[in-house]
PyMOL commands that place a pseudoatom at each C-alpha (Angstrom):
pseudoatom trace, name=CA, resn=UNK, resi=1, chain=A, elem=C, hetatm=0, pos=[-19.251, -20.499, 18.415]
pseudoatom trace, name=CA, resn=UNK, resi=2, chain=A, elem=C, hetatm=0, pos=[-17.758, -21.219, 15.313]
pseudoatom trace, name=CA, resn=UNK, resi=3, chain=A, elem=C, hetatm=0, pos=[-14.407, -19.438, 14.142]
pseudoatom trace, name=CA, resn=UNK, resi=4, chain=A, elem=C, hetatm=0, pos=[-14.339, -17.038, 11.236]
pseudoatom trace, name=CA, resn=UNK, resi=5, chain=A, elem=C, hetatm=0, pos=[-13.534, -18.598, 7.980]
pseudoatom trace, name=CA, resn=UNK, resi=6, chain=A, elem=C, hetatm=0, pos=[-11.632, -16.777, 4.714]
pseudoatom trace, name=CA, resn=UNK, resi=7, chain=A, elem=C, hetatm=0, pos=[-11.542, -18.182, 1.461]
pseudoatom trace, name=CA, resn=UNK, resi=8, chain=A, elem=C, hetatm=0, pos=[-8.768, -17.824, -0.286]
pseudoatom trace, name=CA, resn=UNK, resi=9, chain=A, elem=C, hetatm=0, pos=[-10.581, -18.976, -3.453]
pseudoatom trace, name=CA, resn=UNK, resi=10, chain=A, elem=C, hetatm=0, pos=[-12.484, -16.159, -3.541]
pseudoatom trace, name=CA, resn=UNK, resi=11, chain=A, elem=C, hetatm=0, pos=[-13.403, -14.635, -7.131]
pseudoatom trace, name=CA, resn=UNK, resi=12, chain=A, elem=C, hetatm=0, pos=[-14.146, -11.117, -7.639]
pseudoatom trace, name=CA, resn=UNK, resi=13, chain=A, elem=C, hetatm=0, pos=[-17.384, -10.302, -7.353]
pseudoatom trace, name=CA, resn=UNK, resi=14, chain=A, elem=C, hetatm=0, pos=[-19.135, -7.124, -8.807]
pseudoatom trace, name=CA, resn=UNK, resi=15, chain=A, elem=C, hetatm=0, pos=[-21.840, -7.122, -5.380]
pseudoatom trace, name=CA, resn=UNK, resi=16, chain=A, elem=C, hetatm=0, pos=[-20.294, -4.725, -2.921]
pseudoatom trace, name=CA, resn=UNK, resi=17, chain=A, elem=C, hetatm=0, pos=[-21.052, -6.037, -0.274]
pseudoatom trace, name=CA, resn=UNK, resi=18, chain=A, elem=C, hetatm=0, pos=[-19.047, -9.240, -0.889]
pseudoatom trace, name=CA, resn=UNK, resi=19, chain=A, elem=C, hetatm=0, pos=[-15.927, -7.535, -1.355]
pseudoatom trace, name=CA, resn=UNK, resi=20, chain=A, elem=C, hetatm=0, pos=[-16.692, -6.027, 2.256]
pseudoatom trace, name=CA, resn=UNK, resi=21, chain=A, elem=C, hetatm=0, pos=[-17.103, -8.825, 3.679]
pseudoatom trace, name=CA, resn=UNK, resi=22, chain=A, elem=C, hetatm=0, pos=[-13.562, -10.150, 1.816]
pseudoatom trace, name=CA, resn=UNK, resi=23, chain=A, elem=C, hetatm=0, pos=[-11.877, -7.048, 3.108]
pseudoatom trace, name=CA, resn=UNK, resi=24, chain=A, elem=C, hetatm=0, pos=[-13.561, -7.048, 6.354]
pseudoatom trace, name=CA, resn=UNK, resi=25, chain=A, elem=C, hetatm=0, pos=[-13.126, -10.743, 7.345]
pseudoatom trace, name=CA, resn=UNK, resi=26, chain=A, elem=C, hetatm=0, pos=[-9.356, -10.876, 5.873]
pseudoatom trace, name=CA, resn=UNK, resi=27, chain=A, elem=C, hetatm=0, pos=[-6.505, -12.145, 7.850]
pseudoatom trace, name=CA, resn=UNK, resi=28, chain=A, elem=C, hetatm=0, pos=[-3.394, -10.045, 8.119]
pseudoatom trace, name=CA, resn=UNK, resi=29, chain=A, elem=C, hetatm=0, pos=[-1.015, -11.509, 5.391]
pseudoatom trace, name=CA, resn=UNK, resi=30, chain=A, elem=C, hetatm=0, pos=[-3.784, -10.652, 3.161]
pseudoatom trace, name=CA, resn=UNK, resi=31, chain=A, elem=C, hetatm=0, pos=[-4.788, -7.423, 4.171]
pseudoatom trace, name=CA, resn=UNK, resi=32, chain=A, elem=C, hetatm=0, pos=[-0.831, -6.511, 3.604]
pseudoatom trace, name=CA, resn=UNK, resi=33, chain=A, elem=C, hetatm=0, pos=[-1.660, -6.551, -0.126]
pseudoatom trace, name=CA, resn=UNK, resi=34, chain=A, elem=C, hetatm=0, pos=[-4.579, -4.273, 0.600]
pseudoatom trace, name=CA, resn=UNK, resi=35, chain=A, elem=C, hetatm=0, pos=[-2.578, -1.913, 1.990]
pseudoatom trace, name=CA, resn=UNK, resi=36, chain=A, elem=C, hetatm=0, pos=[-0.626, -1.084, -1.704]
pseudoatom trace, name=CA, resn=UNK, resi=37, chain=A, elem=C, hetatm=0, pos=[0.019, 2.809, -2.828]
pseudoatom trace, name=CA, resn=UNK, resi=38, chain=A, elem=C, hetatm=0, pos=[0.520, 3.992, -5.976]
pseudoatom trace, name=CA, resn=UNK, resi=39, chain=A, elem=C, hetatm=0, pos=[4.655, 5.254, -6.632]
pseudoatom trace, name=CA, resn=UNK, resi=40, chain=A, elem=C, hetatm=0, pos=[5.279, 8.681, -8.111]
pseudoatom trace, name=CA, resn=UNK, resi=41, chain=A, elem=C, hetatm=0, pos=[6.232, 8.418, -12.334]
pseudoatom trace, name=CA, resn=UNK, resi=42, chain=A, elem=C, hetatm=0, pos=[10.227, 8.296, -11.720]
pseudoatom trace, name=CA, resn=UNK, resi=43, chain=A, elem=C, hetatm=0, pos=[9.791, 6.167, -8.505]
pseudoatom trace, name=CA, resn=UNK, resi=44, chain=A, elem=C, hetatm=0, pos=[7.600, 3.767, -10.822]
pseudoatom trace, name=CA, resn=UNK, resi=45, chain=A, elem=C, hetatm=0, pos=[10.246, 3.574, -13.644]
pseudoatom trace, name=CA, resn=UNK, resi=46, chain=A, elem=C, hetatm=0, pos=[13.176, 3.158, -11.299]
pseudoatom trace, name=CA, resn=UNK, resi=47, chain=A, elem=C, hetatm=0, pos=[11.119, -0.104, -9.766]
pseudoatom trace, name=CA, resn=UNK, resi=48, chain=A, elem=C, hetatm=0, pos=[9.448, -1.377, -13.022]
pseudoatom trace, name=CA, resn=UNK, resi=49, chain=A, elem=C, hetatm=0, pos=[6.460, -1.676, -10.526]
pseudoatom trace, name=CA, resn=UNK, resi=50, chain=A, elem=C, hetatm=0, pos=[3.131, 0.421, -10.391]
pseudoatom trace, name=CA, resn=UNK, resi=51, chain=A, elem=C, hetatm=0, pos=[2.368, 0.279, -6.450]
pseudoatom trace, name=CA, resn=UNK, resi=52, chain=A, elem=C, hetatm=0, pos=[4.108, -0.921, -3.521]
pseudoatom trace, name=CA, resn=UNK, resi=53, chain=A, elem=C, hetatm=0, pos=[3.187, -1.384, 0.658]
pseudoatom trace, name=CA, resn=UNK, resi=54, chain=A, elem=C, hetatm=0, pos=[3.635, 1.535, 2.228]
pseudoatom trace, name=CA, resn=UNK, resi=55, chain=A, elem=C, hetatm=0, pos=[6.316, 1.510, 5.465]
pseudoatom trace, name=CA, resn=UNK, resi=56, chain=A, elem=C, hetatm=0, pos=[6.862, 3.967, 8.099]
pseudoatom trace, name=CA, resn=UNK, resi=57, chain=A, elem=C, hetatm=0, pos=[9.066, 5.929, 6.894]
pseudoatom trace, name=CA, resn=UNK, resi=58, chain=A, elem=C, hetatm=0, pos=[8.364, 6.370, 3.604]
pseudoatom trace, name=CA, resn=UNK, resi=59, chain=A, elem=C, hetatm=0, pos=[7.418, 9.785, 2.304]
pseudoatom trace, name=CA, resn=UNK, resi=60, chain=A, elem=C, hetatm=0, pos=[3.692, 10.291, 0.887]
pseudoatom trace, name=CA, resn=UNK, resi=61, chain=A, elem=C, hetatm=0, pos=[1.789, 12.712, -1.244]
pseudoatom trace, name=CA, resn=UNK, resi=62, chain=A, elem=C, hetatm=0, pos=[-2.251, 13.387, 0.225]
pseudoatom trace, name=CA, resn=UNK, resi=63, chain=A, elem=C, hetatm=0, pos=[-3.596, 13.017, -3.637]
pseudoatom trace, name=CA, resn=UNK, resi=64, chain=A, elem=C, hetatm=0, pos=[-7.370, 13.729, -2.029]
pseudoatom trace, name=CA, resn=UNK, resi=65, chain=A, elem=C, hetatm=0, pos=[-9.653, 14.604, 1.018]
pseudoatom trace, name=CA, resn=UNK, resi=66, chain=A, elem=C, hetatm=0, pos=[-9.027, 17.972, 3.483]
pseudoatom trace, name=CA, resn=UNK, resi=67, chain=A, elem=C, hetatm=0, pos=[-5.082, 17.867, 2.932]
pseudoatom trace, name=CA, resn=UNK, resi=68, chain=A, elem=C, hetatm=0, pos=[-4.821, 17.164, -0.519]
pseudoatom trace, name=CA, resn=UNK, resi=69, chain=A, elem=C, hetatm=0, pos=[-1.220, 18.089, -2.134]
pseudoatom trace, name=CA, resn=UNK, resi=70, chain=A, elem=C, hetatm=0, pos=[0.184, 17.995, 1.228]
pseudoatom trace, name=CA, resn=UNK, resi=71, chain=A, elem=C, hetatm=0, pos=[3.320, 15.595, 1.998]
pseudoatom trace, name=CA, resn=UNK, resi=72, chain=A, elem=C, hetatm=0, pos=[5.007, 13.844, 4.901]
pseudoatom trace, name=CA, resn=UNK, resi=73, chain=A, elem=C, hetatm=0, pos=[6.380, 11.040, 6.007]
pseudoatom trace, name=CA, resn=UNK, resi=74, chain=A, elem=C, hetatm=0, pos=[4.348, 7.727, 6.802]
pseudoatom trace, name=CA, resn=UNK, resi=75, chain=A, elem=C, hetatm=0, pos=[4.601, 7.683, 11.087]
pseudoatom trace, name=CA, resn=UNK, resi=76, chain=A, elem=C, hetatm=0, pos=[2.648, 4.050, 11.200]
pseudoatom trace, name=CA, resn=UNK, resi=77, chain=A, elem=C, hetatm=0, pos=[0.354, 1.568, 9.382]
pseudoatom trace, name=CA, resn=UNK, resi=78, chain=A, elem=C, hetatm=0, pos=[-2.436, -0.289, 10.900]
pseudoatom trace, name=CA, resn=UNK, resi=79, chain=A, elem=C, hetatm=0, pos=[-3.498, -3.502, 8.584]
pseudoatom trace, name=CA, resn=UNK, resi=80, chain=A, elem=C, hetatm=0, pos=[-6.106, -3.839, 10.853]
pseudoatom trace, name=CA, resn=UNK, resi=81, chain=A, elem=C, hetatm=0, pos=[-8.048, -0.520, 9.909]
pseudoatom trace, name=CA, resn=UNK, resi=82, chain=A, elem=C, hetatm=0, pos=[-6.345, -0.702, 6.460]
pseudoatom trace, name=CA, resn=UNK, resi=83, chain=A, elem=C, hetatm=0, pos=[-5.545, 3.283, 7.587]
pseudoatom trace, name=CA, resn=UNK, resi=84, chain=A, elem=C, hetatm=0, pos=[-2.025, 4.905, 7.007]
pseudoatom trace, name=CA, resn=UNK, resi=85, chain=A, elem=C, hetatm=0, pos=[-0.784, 7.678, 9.746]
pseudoatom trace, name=CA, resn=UNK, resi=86, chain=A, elem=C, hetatm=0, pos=[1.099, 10.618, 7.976]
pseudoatom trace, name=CA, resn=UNK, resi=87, chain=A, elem=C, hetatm=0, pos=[2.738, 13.150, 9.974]
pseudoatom trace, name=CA, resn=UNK, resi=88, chain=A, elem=C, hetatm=0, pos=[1.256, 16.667, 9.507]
pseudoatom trace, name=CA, resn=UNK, resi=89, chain=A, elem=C, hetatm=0, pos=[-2.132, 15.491, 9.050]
pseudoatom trace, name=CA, resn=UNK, resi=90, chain=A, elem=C, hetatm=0, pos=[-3.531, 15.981, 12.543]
pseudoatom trace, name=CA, resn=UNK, resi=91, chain=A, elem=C, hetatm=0, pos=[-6.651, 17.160, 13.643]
pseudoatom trace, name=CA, resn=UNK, resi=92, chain=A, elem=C, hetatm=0, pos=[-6.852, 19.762, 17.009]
pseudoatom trace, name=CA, resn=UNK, resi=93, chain=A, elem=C, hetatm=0, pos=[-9.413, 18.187, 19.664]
pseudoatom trace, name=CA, resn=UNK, resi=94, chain=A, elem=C, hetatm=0, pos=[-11.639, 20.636, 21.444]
pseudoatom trace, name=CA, resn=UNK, resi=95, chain=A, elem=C, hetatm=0, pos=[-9.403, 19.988, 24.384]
pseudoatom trace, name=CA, resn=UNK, resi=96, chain=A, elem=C, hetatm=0, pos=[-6.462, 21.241, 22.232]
pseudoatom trace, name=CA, resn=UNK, resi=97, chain=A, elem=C, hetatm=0, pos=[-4.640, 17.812, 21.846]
pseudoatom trace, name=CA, resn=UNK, resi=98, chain=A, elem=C, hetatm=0, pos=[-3.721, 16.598, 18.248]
pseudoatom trace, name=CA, resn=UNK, resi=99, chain=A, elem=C, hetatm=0, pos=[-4.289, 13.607, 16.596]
pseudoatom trace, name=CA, resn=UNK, resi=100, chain=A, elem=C, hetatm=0, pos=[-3.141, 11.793, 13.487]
pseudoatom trace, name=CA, resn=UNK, resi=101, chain=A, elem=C, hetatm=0, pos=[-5.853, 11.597, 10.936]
pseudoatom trace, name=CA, resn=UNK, resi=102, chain=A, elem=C, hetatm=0, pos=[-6.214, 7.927, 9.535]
pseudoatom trace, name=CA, resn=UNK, resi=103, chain=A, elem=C, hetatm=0, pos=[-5.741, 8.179, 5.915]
pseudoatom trace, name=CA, resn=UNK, resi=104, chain=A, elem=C, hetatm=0, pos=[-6.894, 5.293, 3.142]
pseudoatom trace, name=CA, resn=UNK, resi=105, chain=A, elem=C, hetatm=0, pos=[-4.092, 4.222, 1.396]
pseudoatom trace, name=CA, resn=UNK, resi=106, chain=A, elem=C, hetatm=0, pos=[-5.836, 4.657, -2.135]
pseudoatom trace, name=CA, resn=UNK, resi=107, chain=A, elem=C, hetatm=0, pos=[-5.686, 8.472, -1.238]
pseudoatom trace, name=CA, resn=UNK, resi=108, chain=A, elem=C, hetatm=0, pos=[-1.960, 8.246, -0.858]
pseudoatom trace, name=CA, resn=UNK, resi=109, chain=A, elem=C, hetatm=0, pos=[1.193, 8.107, -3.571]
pseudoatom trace, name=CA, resn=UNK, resi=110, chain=A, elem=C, hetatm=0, pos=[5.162, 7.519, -2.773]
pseudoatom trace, name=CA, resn=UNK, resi=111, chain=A, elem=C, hetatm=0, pos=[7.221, 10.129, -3.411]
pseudoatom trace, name=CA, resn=UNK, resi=112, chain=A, elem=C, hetatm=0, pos=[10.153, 8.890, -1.401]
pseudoatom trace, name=CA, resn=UNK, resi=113, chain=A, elem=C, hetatm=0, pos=[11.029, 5.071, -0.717]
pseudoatom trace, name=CA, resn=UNK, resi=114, chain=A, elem=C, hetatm=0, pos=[12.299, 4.279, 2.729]
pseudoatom trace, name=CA, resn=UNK, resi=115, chain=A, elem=C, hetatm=0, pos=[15.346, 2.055, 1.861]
pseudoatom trace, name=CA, resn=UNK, resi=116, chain=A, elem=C, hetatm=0, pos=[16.930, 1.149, 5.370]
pseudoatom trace, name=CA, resn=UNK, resi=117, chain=A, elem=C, hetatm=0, pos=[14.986, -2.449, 5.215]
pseudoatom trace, name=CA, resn=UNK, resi=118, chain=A, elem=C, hetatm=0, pos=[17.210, -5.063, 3.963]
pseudoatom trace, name=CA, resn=UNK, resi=119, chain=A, elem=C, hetatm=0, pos=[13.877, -7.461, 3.226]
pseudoatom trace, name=CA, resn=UNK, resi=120, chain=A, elem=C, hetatm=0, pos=[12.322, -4.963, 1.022]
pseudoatom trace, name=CA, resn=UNK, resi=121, chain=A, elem=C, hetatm=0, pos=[15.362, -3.853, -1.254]
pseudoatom trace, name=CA, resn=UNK, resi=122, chain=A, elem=C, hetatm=0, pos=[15.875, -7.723, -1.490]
pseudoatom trace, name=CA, resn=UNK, resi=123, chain=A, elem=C, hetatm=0, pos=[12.489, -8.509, -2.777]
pseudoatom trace, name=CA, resn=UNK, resi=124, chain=A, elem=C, hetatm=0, pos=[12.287, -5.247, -4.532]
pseudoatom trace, name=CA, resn=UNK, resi=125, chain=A, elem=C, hetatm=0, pos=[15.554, -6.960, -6.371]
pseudoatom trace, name=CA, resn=UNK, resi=126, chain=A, elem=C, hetatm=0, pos=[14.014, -10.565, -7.144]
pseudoatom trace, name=CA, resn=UNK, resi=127, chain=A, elem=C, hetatm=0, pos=[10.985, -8.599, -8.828]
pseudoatom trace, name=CA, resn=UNK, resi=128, chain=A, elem=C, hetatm=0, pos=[13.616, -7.399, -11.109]
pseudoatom trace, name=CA, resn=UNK, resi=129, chain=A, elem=C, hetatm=0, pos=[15.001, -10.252, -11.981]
pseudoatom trace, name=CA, resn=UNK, resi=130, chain=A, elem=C, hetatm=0, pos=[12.022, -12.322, -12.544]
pseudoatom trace, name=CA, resn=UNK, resi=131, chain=A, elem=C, hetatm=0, pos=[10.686, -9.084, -14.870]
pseudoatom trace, name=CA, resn=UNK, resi=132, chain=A, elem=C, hetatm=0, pos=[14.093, -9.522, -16.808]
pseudoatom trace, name=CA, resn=UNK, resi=133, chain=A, elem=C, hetatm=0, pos=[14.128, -13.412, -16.651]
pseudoatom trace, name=CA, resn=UNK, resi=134, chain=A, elem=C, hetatm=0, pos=[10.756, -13.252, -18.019]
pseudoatom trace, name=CA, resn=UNK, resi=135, chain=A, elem=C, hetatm=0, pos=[10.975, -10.322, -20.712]
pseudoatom trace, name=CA, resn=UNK, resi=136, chain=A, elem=C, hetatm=0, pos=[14.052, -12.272, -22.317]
pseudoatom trace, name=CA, resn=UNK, resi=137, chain=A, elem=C, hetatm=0, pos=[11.926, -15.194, -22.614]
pseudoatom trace, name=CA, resn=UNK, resi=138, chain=A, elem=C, hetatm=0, pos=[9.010, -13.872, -24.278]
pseudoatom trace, name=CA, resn=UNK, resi=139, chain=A, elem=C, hetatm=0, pos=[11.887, -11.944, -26.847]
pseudoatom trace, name=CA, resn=UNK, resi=140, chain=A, elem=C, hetatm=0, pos=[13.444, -15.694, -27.777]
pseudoatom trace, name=CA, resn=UNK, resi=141, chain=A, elem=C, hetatm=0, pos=[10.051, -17.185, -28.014]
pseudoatom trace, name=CA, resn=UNK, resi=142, chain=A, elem=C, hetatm=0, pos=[8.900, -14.513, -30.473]
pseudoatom trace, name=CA, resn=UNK, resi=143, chain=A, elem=C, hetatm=0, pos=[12.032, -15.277, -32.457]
for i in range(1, 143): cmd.bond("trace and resi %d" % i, "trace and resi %d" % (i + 1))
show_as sticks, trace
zoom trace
């Protein structure tokens, strides 16, 4: 049996059913990028970036679907499902136990970073720099 194989040269395609199969058959590190969510408008201006992964911890808005305008905080991300876990959005089984409704993360905003990770205020800091590195060069070039 041969192993699955992922191009990473893949091209967007308009045909549905190949970005399926490029979402269904991607490995891990790619399906990171997948799971991106939009930032609120003054958590966007203080990062100079539109969307960022989601963490547990972090503090999401429900922005559609059966608890829409709702918010809590992120309680755990599977890549695997590409499904985000927010507490207070439970169902009730019949047997009375609750369970965490598995949310798509295009459904979802940031309202509230979770800072405590030293990799991501790191990286969050080289994006900055790069942005400003860059922006400055494009000013002296127009000069």
């Amino acid at each position: 049996m041969e192993a699955k194989k992922f191009s990473t040269s893949w091209k967007a395609s308009s045909q549905p059913r190949k970005q399926r199969k490029y979402r269904y058959n991607a490995p891990l590190h790619v399906r990171q990028k997948l799971v991106h969510v939009h930032l609120s408008k003054d958590l966007r201006q203080k990062h100079g970036t539109r969307a960022m992964q989601v963490r547990k911890g972090d503090k999401v808005k429900v922005l559609r679907g059966k608890f829409k305008k709702q918010e809590g905080k992120v309680e755990r991300v599977e890549l695997k499902r590409e499904r985000v876990f927010v507490t207070g959005m439970d169902y009730t089984k019949k047997n009375g136990t609750k369970i965490l409704v598995p949310l798509k993360p295009s459904n979802l905003m940031i309202v509230v970073l979770d800072m405590t990770d030293k990799r991501r205020t790191a990286g969050k800091e080289k994006v900055q720099k790069m942005k400003e590195t860059k922006s400055k060069s494009n000013e002296e070039s127009k000069k």
